[in-house]
VOLODO-212148 format. One record per residue: y, z, x of N, C-alpha, C in turn. Coordinates in steps of 0.1 Angstrom, whole numbers, padded with zeros to 4 digits, always signed. Layout:
<nodes>
YZXYZXYZX;...
</nodes>
This chain:
<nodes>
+0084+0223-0059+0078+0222-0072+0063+0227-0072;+0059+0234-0081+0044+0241-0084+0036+0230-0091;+0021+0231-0084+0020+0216-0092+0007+0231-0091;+0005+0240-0100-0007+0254-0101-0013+0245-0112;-0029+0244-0113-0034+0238-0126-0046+0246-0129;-0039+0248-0142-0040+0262-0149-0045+0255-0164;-0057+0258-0165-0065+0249-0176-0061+0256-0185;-0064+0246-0201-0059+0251-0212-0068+0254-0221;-0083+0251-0215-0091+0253-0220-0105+0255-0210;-0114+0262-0215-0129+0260-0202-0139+0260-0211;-0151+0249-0209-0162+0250-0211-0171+0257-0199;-0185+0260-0203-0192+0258-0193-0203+0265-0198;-0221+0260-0190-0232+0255-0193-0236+0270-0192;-0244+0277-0198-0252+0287-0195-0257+0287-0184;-0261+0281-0177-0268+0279-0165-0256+0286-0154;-0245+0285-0159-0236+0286-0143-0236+0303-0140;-0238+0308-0154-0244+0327-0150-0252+0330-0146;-0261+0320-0139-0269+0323-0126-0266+0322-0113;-0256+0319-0116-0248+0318-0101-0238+0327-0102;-0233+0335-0090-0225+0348-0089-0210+0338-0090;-0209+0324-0082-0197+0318-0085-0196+0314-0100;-0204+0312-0109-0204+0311-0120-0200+0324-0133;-0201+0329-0128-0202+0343-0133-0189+0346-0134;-0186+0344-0119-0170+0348-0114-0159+0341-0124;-0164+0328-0117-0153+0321-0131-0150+0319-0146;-0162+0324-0148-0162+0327-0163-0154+0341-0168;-0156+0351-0158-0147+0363-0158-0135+0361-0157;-0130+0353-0149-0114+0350-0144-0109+0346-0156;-0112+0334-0162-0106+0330-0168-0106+0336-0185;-0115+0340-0187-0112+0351-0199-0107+0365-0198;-0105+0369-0184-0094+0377-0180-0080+0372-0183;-0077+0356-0178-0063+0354-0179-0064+0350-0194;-0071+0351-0202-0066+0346-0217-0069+0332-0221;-0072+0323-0211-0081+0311-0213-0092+0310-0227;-0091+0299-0234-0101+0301-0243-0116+0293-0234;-0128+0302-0234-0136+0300-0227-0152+0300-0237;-0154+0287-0239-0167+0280-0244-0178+0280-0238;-0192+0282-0244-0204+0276-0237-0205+0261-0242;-0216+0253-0239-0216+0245-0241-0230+0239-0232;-0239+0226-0242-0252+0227-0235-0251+0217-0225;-0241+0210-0223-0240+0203-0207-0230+0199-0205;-0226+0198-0190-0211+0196-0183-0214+0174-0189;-0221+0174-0188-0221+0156-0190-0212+0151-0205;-0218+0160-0215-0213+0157-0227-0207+0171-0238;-0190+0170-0233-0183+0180-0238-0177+0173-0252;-0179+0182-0262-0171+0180-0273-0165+0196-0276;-0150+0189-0286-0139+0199-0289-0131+0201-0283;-0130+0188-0272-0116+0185-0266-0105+0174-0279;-0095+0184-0281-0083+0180-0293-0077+0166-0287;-0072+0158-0296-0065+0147-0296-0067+0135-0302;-0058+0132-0316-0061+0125-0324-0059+0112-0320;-0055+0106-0306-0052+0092-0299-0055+0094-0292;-0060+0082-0281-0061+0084-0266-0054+0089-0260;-0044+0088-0264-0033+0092-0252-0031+0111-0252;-0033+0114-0264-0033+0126-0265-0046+0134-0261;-0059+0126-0266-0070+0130-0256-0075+0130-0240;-0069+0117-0236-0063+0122-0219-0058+0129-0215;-0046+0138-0220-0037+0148-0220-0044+0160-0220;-0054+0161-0231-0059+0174-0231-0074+0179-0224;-0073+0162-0220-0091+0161-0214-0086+0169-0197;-0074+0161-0195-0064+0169-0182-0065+0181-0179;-0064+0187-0190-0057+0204-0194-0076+0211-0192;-0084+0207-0195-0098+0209-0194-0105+0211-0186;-0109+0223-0184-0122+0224-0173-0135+0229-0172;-0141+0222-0168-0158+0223-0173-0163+0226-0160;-0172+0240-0162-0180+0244-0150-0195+0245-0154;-0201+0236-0149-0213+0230-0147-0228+0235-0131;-0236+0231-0142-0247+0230-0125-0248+0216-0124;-0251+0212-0109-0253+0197-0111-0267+0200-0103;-0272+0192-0112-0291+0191-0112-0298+0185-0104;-0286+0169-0105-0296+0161-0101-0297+0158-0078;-0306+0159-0076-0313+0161-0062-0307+0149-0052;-0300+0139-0059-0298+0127-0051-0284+0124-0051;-0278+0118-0042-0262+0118-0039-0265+0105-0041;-0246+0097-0043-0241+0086-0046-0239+0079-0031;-0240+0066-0027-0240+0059-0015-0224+0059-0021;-0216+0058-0007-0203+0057-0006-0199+0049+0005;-0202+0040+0003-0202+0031+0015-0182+0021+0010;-0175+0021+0024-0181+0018+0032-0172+0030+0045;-0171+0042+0032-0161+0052+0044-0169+0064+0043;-0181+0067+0039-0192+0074+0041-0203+0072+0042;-0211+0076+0046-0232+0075+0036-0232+0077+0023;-0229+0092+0021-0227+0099+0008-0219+0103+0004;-0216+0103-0005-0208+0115-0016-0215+0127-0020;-0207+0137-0015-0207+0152-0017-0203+0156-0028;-0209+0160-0040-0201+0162-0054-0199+0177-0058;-0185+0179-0056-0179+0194-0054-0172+0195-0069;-0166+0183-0073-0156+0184-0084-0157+0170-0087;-0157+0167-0101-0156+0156-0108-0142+0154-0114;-0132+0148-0110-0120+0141-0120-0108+0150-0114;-0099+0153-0119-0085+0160-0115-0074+0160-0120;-0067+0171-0122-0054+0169-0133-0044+0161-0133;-0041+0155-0122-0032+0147-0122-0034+0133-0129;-0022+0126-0137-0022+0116-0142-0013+0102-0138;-0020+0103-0128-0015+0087-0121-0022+0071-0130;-0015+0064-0138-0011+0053-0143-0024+0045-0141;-0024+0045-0127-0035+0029-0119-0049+0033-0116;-0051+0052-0121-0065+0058-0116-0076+0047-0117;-0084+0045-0103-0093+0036-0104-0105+0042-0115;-0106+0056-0116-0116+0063-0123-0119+0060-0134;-0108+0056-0143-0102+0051-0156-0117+0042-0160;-0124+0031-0150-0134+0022-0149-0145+0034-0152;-0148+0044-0145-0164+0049-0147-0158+0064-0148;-0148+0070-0155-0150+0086-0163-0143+0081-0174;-0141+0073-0180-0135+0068-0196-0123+0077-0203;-0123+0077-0211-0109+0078-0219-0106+0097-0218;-0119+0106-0214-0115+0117-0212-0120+0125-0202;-0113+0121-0187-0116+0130-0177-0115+0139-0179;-0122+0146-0181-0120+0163-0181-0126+0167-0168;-0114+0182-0156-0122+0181-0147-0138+0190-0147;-0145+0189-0135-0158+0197-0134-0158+0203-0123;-0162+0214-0119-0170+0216-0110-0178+0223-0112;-0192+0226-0100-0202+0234-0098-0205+0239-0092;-0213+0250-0099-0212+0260-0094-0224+0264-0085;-0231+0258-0081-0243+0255-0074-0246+0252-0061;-0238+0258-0050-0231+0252-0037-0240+0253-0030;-0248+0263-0029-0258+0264-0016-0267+0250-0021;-0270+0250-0032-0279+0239-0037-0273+0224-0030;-0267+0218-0036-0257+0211-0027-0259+0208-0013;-0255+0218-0009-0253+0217+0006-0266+0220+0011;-0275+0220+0006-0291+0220+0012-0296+0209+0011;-0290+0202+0003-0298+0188-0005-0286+0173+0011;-0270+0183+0011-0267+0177+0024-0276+0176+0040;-0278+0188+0041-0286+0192+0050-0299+0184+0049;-0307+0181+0038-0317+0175+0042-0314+0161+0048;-0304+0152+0042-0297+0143+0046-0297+0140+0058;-0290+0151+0065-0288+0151+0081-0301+0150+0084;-0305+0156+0083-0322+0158+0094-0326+0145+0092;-0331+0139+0077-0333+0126+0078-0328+0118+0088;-0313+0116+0095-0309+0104+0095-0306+0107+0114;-0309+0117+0117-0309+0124+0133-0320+0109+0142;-0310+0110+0151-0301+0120+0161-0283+0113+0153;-0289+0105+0144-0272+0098+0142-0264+0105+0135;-0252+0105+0134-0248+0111+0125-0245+0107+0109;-0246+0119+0097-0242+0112+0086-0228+0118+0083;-0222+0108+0072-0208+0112+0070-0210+0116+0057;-0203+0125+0053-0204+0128+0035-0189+0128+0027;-0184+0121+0018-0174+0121+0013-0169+0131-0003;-0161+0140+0006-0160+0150-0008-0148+0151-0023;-0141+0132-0020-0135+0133-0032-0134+0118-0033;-0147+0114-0039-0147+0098-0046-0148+0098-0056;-0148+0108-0067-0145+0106-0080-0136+0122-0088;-0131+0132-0077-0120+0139-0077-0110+0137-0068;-0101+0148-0071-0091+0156-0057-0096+0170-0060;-0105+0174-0053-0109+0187-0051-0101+0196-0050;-0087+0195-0041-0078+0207-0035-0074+0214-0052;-0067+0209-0065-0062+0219-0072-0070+0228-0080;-0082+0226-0077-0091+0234-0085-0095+0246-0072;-0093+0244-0063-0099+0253-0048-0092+0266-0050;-0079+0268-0053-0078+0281-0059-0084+0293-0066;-0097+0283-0072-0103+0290-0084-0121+0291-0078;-0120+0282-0070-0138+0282-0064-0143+0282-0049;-0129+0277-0039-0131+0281-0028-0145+0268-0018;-0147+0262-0033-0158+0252-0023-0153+0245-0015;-0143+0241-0016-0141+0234-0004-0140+0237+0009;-0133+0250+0014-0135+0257+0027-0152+0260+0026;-0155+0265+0020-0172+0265+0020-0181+0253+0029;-0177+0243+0024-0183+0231+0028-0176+0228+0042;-0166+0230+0043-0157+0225+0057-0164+0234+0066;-0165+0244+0066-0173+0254+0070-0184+0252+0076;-0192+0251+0064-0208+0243+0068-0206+0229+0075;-0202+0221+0070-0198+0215+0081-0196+0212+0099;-0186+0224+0098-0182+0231+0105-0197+0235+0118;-0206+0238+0113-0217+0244+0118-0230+0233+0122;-0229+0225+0118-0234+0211+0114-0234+0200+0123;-0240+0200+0136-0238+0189+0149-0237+0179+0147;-0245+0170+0136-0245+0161+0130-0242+0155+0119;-0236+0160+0113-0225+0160+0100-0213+0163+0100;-0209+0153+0094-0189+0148+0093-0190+0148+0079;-0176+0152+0076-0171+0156+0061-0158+0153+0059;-0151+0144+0051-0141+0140+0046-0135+0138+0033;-0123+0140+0031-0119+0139+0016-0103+0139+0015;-0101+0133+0002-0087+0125+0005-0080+0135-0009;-0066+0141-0010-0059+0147-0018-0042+0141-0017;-0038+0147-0029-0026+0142-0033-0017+0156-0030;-0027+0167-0033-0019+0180-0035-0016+0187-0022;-0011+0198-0023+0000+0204-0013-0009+0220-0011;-0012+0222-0020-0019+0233-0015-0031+0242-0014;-0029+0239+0007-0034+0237+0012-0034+0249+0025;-0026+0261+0020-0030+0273+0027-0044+0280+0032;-0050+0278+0021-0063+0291+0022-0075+0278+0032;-0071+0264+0032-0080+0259+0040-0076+0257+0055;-0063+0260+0059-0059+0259+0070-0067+0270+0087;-0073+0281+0077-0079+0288+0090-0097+0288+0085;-0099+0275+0081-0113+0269+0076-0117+0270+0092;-0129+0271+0099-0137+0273+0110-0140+0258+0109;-0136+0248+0114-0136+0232+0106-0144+0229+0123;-0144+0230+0132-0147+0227+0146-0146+0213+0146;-0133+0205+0138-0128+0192+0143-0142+0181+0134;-0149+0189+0125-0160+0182+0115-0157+0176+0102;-0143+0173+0101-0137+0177+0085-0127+0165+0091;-0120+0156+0083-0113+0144+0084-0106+0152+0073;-0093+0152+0068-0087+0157+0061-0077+0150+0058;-0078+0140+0047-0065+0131+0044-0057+0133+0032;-0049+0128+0033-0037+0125+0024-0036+0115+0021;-0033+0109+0004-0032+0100-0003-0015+0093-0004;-0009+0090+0002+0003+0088+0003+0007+0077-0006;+0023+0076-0012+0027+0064-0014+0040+0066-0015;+0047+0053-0018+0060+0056-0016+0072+0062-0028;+0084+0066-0025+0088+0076-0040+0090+0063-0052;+0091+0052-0052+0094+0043-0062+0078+0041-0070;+0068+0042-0065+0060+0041-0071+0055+0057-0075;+0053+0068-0067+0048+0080-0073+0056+0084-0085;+0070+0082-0088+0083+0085-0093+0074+0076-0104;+0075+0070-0107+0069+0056-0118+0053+0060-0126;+0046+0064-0115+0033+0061-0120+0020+0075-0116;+0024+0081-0113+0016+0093-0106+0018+0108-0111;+0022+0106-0123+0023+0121-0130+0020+0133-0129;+0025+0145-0125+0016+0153-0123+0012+0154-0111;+0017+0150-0100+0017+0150-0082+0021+0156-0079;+0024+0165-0066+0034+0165-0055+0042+0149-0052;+0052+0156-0049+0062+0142-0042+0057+0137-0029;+0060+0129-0022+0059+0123-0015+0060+0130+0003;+0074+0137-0002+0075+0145+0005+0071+0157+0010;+0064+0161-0002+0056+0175+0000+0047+0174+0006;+0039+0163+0001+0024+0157+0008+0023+0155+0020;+0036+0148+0025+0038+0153+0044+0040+0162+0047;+0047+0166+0047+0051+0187+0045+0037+0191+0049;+0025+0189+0039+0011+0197+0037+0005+0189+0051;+0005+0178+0053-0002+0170+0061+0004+0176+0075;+0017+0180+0080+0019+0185+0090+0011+0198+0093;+0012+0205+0082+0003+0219+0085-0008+0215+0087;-0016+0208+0084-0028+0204+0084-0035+0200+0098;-0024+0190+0105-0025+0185+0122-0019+0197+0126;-0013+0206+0123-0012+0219+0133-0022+0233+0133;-0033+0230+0124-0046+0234+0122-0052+0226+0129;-0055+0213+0134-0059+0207+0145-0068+0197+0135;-0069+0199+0122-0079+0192+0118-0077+0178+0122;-0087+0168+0122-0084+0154+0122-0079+0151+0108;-0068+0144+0111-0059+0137+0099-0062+0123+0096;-0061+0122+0082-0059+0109+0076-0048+0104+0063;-0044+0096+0072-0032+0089+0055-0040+0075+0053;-0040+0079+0031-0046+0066+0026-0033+0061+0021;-0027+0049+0025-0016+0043+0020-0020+0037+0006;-0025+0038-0006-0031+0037-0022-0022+0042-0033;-0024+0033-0040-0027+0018-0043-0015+0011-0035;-0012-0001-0032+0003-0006-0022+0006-0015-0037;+0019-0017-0041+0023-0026-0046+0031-0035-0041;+0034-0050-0050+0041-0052-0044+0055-0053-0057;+0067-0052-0052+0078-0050-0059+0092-0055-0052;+0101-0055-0057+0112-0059-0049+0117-0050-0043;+0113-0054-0028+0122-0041-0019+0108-0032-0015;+0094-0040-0017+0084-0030-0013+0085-0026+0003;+0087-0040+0010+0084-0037+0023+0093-0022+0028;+0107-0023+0025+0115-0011+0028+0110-0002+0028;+0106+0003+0013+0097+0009+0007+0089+0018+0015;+0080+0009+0015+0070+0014+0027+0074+0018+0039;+0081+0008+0045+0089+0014+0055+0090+0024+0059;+0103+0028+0049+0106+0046+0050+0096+0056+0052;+0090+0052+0040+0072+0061+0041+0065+0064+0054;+0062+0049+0064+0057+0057+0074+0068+0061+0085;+0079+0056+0084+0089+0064+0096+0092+0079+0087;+0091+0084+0076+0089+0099+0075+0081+0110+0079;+0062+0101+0075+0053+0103+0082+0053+0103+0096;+0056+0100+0102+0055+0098+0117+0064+0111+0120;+0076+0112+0119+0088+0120+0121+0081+0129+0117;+0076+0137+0110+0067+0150+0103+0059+0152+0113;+0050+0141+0117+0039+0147+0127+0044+0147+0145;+0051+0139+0143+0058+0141+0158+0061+0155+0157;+0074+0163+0147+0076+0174+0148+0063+0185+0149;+0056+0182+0146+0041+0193+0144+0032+0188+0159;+0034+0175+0165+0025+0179+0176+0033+0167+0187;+0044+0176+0187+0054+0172+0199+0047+0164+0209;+0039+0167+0215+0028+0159+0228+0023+0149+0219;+0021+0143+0209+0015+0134+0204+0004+0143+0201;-0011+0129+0202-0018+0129+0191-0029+0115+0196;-0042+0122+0195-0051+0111+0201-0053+0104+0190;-0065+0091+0195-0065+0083+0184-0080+0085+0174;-0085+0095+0177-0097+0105+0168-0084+0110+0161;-0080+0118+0161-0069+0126+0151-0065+0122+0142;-0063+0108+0143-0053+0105+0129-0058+0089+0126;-0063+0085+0114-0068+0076+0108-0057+0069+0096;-0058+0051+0097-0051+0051+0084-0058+0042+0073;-0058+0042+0063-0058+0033+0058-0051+0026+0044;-0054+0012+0040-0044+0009+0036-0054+0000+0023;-0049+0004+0008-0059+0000+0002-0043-0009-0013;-0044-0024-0012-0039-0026-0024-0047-0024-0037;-0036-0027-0048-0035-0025-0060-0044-0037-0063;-0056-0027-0075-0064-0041-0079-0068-0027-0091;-0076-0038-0104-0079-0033-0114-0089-0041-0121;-0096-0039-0131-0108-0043-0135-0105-0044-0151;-0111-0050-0156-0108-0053-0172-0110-0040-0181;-0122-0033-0181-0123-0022-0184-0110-0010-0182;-0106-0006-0167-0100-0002-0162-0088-0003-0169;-0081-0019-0175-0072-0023-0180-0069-0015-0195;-0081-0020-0202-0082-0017-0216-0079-0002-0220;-0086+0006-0205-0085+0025-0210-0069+0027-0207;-0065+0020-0199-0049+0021-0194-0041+0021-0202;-0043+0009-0212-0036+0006-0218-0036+0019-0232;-0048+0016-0234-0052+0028-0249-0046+0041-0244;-0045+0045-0230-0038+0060-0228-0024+0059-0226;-0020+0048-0214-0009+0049-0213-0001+0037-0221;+0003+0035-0234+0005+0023-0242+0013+0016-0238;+0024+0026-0231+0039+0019-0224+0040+0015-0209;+0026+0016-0200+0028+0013-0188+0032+0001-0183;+0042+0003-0173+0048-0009-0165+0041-0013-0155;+0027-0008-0154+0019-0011-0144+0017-0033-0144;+0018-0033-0131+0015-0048-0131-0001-0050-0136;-0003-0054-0148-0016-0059-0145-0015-0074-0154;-0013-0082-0150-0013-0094-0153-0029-0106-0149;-0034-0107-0156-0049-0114-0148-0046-0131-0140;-0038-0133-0149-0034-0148-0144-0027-0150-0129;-0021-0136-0119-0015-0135-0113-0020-0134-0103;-0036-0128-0105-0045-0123-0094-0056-0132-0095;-0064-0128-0085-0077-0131-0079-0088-0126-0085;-0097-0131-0089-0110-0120-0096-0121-0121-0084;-0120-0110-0079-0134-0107-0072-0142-0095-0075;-0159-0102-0072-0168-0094-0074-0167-0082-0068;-0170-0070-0073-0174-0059-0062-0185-0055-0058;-0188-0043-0055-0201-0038-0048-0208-0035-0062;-0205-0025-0069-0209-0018-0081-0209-0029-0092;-0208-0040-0094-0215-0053-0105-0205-0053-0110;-0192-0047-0110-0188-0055-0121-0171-0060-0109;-0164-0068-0116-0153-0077-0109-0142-0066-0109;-0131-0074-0100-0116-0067-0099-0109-0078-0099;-0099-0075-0106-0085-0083-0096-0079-0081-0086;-0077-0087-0075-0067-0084-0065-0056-0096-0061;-0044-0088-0055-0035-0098-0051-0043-0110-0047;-0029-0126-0047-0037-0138-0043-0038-0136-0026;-0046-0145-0021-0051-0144-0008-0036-0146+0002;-0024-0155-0004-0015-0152+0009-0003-0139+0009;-0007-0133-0005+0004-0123-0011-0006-0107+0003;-0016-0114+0003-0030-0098+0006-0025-0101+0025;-0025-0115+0026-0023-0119+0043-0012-0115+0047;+0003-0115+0038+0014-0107+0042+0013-0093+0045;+0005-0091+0030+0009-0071+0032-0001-0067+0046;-0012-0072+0045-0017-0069+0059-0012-0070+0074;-0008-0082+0073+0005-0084+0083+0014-0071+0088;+0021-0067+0075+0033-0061+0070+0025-0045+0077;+0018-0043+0072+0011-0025+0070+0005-0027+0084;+0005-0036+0094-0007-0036+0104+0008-0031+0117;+0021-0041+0114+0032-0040+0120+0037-0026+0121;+0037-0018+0113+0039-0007+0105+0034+0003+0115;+0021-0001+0112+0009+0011+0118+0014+0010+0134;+0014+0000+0142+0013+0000+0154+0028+0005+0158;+0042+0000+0153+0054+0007+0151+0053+0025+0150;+0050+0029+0142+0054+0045+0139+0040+0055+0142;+0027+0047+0146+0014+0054+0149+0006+0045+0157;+0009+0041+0167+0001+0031+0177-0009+0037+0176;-0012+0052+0182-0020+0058+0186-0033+0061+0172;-0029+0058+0162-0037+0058+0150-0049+0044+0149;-0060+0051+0146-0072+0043+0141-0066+0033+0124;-0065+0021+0127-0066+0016+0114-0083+0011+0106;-0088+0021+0097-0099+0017+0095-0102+0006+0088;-0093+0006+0076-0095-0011+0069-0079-0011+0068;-0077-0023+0055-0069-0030+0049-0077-0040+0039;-0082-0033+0027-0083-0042+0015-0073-0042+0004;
</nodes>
């Protein structure tokens, strides 16, 4: 299945025709017949259609805004980076439980910018700051970068630089499959390159607009046979009747995929996992609901835990012996089908 995302509409800032990638994409897409707008900032886009939420999510989806980003200072991304690297903001896909739902509101529309050397100088100074140690940069904490890479290429760019970079590591987590044009990226093993996995009873349910489950291994094999270091994010985990199996399957497929791609195994730098349950925030709740009216998503408050987070405001999460199981459960798992795998958390 083609998961090609092929905007229905583009904005973008005067500013980005000072950049030759800017330029570029403004030509492409009023070549293919795209209706293509100016507009005085990627922050605040109006004349995205939809007389309900749910139909303005839909079309905020279909949208894509190409922008300069201005500002000089990156996001702390603690606690699986230093920074965030901002390549792309938001992504077509419409998964149900998107944590983003909390801080891009009722109309993600995606972005990117077009300002890369800028960017990656402002990384660079980073590094030098923080020498001889190394810094890590994370390039999809509030996208999936890969379906828009067809159209801007930053991402091999960055892997690249990277790539060149003694002291800088670069990582980023995707749902999508394609993943050709980054496979002969000059990555020199500087690039963590993960996969957002889960199992088909929930992507089937809740994840609109994905690759399957199966594809995403599929892509993740090529990926360890490019040598890059691999990562699976097991997100969001539910729990359901019949989850454990569930999951089960999931990593004995995963495993069986990568076994086939690197017959000799696989050190324990190579392949990283981690395992993040299902939790949600009131806000998060309320945009869910207003988009998706009919979701079967569990979100019950009485059911869960309220805990504070880093960023001020609370979540729910499973109760504390439901969280001691799955950890249990996902830890059995890991050492079963990927001994040789780094488990970095389990929240």
């Amino acid at each position: 299945m083609s998961f090609e995302f092929i905007p229905t509409r583009v904005f973008y800032e005067s500013g980005v025709l000072d950049y030759p990638l800017g330029k570029t994409l403004v030509e492409r897409f009023q070549r293919m017949g795209v209706t293509v707008t100016p507009t005085a900032s990627h922050n605040r886009i109006t004349g995205i259609p939809g007389n309900t939420p749910a139909a303005a999510y839909r079309e905020a989806k279909r949208t894509l805004v190409i922008g300069v980003r201005r500002s000089e200072t990156f996001q702390s991304c603690k606690p699986s980076a230093h920074y965030q690297l901002p390549l792309v903001t938001s992504c077509p896909g419409m998964c149900e439980y998107c944590y983003l739902a909390t801080t891009l509101g009722k109309k993600p529309y995606v972005r990117v910018y077009v300002n890369l050397e800028e960017i990656l100088g402002i990384a660079s100074n980073l590094i030098q700051e923080r020498l001889p140690e190394i810094t890590q940069f994370e390039g999809a904490a509030t996208s999936d970068p890969v379906p828009v890479e067809r159209y801007t290429g930053v991402l091999k760019q960055a892997i690249e630089f990277f790539g060149c970079e003694s002291n800088g590591r670069f990582r980023f987590v995707t749902k999508y499959t394609d993943v050709d044009s980054l496979l002969e990226a000059k990555h020199e093993g500087h690039t963590r390159f993960r996969f957002s996995l889960n199992c088909e009873e929930v992507v089937n349910k809740f994840e609109h607009g994905t690759p399957s489950p199966e594809e995403r291994i599929i892509a993740s094999g090529k990926v360890l046979s490019a040598e890059y270091p691999l990562g699976f994010i097991i997100a969001p985990i539910f729990r359901f009747e019949g989850w454990q199996e569930a999951y089960r399957r999931l990593m004995e497929r995963s495993a069986e995929e990568l076994a086939k791609r690197a017959p000799y195994g696989w050190s324990s730098e190579q392949l990283t996992l981690e395992f993040i349950s299902h939790r949600f925030t009131s806000k998060a709740k309320a945009n869910i609901l207003g988009v998706f009216p009919n979701s079967s998503l569990s979100m019950e408050e009485e059911g869960r835990k309220f805990k504070y987070g880093q960023f001020g405001y609370g979540k729910y999460i499973y109760q504390p012996e439901e969280m001691k199981e799955m950890k249990e459960f996902f830890s059995e798992q890991a050492k079963c089908y990927f001994p040789l795998a780094r488990v970095e958390y389990f929240v």
